[in-house]
C-alpha atoms as a printed R data frame, in Angstrom:
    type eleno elety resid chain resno        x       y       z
1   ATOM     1    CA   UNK     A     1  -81.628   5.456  -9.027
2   ATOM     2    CA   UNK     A     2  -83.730   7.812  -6.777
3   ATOM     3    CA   UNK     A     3  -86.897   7.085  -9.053
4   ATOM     4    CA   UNK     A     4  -86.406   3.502  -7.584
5   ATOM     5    CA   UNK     A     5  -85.679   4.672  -4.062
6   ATOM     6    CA   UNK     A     6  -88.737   6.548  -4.253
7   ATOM     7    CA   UNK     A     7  -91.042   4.201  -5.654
8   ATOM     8    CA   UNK     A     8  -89.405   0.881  -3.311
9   ATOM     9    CA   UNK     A     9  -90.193   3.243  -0.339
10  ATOM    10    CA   UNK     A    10  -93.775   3.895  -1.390
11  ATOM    11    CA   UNK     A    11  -94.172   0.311  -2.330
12  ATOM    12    CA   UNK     A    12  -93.117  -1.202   0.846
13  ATOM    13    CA   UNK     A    13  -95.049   1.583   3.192
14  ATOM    14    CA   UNK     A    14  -98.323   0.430   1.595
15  ATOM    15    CA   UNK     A    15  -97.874  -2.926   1.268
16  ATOM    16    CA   UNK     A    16  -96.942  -2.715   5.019
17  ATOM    17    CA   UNK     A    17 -100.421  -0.749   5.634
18  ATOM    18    CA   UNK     A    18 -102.612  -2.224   3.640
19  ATOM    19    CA   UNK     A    19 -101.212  -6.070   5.102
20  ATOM    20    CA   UNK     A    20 -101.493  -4.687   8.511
21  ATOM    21    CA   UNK     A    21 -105.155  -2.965   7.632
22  ATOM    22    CA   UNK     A    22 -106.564  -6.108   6.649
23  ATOM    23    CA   UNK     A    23 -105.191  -8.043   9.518
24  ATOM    24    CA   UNK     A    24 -106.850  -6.159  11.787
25  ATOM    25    CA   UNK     A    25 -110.318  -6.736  10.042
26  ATOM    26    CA   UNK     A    26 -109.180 -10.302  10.326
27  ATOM    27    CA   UNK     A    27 -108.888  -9.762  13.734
28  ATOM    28    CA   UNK     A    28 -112.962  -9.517  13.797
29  ATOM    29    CA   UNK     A    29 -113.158 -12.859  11.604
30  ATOM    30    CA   UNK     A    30 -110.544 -14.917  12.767
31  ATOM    31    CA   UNK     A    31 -111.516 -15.626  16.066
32  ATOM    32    CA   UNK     A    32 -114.299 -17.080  14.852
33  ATOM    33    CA   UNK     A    33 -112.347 -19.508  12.445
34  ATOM    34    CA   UNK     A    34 -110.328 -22.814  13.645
35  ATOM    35    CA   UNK     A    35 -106.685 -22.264  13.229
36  ATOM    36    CA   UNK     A    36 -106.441 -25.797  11.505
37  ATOM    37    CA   UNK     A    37 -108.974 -24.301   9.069
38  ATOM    38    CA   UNK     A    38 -107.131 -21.053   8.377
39  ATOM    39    CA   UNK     A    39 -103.865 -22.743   7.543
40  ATOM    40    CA   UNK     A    40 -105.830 -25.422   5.154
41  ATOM    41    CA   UNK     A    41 -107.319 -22.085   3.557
42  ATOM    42    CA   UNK     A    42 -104.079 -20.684   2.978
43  ATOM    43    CA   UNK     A    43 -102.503 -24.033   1.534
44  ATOM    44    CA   UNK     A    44 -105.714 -24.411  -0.697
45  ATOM    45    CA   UNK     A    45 -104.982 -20.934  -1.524
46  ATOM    46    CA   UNK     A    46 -101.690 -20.990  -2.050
47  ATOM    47    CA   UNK     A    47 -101.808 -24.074  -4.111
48  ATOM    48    CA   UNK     A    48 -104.357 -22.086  -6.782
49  ATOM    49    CA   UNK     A    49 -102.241 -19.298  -6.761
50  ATOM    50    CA   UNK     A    50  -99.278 -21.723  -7.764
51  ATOM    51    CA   UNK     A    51 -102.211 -22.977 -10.586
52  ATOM    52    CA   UNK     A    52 -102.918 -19.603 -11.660
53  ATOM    53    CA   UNK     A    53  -99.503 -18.723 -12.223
54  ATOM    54    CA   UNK     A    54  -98.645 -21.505 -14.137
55  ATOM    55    CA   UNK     A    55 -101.542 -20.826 -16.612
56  ATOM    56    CA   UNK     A    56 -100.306 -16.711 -16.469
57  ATOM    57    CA   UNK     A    57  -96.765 -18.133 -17.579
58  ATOM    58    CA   UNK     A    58  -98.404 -20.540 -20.357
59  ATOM    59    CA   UNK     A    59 -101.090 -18.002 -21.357
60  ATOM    60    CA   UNK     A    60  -98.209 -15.070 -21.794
61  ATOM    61    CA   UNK     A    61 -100.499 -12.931 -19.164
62  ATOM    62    CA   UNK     A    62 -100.742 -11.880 -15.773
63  ATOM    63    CA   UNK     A    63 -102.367 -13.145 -12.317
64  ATOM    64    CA   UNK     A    64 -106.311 -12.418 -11.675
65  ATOM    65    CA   UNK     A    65 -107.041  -8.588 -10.596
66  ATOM    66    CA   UNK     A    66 -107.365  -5.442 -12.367
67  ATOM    67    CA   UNK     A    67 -106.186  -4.947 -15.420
68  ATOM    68    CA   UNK     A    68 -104.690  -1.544 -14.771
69  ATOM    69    CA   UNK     A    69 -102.018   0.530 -13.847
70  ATOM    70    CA   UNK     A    70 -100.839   4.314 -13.202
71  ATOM    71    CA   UNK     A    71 -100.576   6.237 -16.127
72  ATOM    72    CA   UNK     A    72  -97.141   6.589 -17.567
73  ATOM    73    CA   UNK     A    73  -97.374   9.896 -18.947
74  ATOM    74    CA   UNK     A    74  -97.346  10.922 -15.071
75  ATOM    75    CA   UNK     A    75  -93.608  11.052 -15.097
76  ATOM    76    CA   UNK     A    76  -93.700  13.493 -17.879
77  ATOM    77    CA   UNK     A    77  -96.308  16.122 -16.581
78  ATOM    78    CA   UNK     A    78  -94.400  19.833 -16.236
79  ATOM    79    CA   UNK     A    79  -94.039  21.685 -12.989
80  ATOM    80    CA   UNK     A    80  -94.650  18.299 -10.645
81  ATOM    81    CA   UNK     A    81  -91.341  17.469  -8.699
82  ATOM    82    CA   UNK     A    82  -89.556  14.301 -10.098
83  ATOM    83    CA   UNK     A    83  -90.435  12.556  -6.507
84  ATOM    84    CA   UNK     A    84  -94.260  12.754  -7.058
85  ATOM    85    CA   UNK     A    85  -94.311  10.046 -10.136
86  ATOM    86    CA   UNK     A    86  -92.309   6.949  -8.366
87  ATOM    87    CA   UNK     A    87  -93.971   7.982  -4.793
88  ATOM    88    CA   UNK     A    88  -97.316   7.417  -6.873
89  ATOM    89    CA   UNK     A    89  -96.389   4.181  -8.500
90  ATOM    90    CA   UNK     A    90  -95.106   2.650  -5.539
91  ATOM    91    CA   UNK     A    91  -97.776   3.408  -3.511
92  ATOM    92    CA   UNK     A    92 -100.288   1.917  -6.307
93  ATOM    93    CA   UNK     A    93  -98.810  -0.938  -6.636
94  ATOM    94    CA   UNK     A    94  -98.248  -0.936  -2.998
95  ATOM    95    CA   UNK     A    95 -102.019  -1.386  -2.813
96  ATOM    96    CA   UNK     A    96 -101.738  -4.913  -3.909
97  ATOM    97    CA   UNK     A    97 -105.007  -4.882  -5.296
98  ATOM    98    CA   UNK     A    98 -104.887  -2.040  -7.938
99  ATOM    99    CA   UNK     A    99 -102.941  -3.066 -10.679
100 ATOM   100    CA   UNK     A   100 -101.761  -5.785 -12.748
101 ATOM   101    CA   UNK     A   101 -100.798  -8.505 -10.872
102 ATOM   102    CA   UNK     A   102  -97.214 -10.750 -11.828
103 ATOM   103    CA   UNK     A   103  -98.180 -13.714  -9.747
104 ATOM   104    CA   UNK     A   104 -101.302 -14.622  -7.618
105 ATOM   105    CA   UNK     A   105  -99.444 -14.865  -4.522
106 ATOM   106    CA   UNK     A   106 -100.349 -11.358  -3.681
107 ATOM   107    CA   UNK     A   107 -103.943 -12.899  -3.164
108 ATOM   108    CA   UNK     A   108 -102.523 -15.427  -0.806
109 ATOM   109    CA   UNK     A   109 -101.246 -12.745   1.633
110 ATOM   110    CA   UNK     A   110 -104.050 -10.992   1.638
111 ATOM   111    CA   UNK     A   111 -106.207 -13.756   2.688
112 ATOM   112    CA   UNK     A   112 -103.315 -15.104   5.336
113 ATOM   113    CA   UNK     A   113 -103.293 -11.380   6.546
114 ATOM   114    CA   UNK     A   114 -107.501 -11.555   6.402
115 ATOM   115    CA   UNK     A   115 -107.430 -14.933   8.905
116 ATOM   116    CA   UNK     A   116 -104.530 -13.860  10.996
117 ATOM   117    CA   UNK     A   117 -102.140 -16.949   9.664
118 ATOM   118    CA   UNK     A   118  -99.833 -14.499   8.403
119 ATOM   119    CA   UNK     A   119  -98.487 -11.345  10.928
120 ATOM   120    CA   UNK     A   120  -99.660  -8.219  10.583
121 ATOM   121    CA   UNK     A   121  -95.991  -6.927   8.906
122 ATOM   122    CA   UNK     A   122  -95.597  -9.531   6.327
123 ATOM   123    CA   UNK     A   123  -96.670  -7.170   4.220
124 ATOM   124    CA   UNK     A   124  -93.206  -5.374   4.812
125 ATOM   125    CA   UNK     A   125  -91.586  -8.674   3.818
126 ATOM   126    CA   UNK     A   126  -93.732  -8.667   0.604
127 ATOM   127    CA   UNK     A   127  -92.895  -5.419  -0.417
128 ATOM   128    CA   UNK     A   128  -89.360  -5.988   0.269
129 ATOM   129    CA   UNK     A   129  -89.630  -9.397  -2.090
130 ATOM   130    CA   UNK     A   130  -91.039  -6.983  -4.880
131 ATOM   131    CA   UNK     A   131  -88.690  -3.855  -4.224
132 ATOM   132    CA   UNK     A   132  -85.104  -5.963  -4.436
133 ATOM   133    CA   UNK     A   133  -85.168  -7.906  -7.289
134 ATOM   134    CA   UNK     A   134  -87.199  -5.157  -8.818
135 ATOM   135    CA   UNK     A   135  -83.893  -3.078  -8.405
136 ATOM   136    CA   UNK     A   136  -81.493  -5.409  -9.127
137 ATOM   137    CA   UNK     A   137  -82.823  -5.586 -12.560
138 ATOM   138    CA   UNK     A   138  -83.201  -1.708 -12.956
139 ATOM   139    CA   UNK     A   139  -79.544  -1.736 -12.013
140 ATOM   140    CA   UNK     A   140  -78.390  -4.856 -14.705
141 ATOM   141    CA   UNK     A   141  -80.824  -2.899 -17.046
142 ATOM   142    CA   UNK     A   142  -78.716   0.150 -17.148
143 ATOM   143    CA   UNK     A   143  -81.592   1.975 -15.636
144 ATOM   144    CA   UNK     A   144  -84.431   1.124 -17.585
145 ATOM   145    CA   UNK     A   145  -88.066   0.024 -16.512
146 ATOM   146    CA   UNK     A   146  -89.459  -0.645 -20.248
147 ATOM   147    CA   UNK     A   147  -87.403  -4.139 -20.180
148 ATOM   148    CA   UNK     A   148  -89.579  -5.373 -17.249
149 ATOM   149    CA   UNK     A   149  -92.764  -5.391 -19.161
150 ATOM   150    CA   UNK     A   150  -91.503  -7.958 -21.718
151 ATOM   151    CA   UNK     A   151  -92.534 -11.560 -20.736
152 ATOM   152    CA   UNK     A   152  -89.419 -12.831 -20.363
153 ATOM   153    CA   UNK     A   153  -88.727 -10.877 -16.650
154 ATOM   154    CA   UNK     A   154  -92.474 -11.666 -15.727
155 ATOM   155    CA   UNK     A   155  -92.012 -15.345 -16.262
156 ATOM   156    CA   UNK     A   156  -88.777 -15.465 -14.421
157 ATOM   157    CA   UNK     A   157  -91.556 -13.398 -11.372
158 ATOM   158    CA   UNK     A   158  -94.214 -15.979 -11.983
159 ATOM   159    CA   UNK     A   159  -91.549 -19.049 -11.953
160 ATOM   160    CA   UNK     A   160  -90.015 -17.549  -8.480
161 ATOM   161    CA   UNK     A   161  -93.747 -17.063  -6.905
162 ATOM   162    CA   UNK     A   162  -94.899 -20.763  -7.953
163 ATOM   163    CA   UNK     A   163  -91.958 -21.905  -5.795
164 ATOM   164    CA   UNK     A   164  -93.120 -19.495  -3.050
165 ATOM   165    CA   UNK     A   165  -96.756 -20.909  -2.973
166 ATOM   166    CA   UNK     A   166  -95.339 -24.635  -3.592
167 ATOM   167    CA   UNK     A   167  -92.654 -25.085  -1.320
168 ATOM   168    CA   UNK     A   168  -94.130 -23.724   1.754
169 ATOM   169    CA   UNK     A   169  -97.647 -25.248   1.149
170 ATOM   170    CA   UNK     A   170  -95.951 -28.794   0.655
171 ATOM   171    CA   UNK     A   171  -93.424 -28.447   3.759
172 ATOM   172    CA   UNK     A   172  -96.644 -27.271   6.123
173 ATOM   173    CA   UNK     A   173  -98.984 -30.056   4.407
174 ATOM   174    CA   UNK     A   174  -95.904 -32.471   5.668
175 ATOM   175    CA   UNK     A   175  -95.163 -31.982   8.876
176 ATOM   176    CA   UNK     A   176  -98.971 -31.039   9.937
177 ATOM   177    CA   UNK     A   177 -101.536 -33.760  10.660
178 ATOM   178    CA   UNK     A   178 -104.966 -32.605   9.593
């Protein structure tokens, strides 16, 4: 349980910086962009993330972005205190950009961050939406992270983030006149 304290912690402080770091180069770009454009950006973007996904969930694989991830033979190193592995996990995949990627809609924040749609602590809210059910299914997995890697978890991710691009996309889409 403290392996996932650790590693939610990490996850969310990052995601929180790195959202908030990119907003404020969006603050030197969005000016510059009409606020009817930035919110068709994000829809268009939101809507090929929702693609994307779809084709990760029929295709068995993962979003676009690098094909990587911290080593896992870190936890198992001698001498280095049992915090340093999950603070290093969390704060990779924190990153948003590092590592494997469940669903596209990481991309999506990123660019809402980049043109200012999206405030500069959503990425809190992100990492929160990755650190919860992240834990609830440590805890109904007795504790174990090797069941998450299976495709059945991921596609339950990737079914849960094409609802997050969709929904909000279609209910902006409505009630906006472009």
């Amino acid at each position: 349980m403290r392996f996932i304290a650790i590693l939610s912690i990490a996850h969310v402080v990052m995601a929180g910086f790195v959202t908030a770091l990119v907003y404020q180069v969006g603050s030197l770009i969005a000016p510059h962009v009409a606020d009817r454009v930035a919110v068709v950006l994000c829809l268009v973007a939101a809507l090929v993330a929702a693609f994307l996904d779809a084709n990760a969930i029929r295709t068995d694989s993962f979003a676009p972005g690098l094909q990587r991830q911290t080593s896992k033979e870190l936890g198992h190193r001698e001498n280095m205190p049992t915090w340093v592995a999950p603070m290093i996990w969390g704060l990779d995949t924190g990153l948003m950009w590092s590592t494997f990627r469940v669903s596209a809609t990481t991309w999506v924040l990123l660019a809402a961050a980049l043109l200012n749609v999206a405030p500069q602590w959503s990425g809190l809210v992100f990492g929160i939406a990755f650190v919860v059910p992240l834990s609830v299914a440590v805890l109904i997995g007795r504790g174990s992270l090797s069941q998450l890697s299976r495709s059945g978890p991921r596609r339950l991710a990737q079914l849960a983030a094409i609802g997050v691009a969709i929904v909000p996309a279609v209910a902006v889409a409505a009630t906006s006149v472009f």
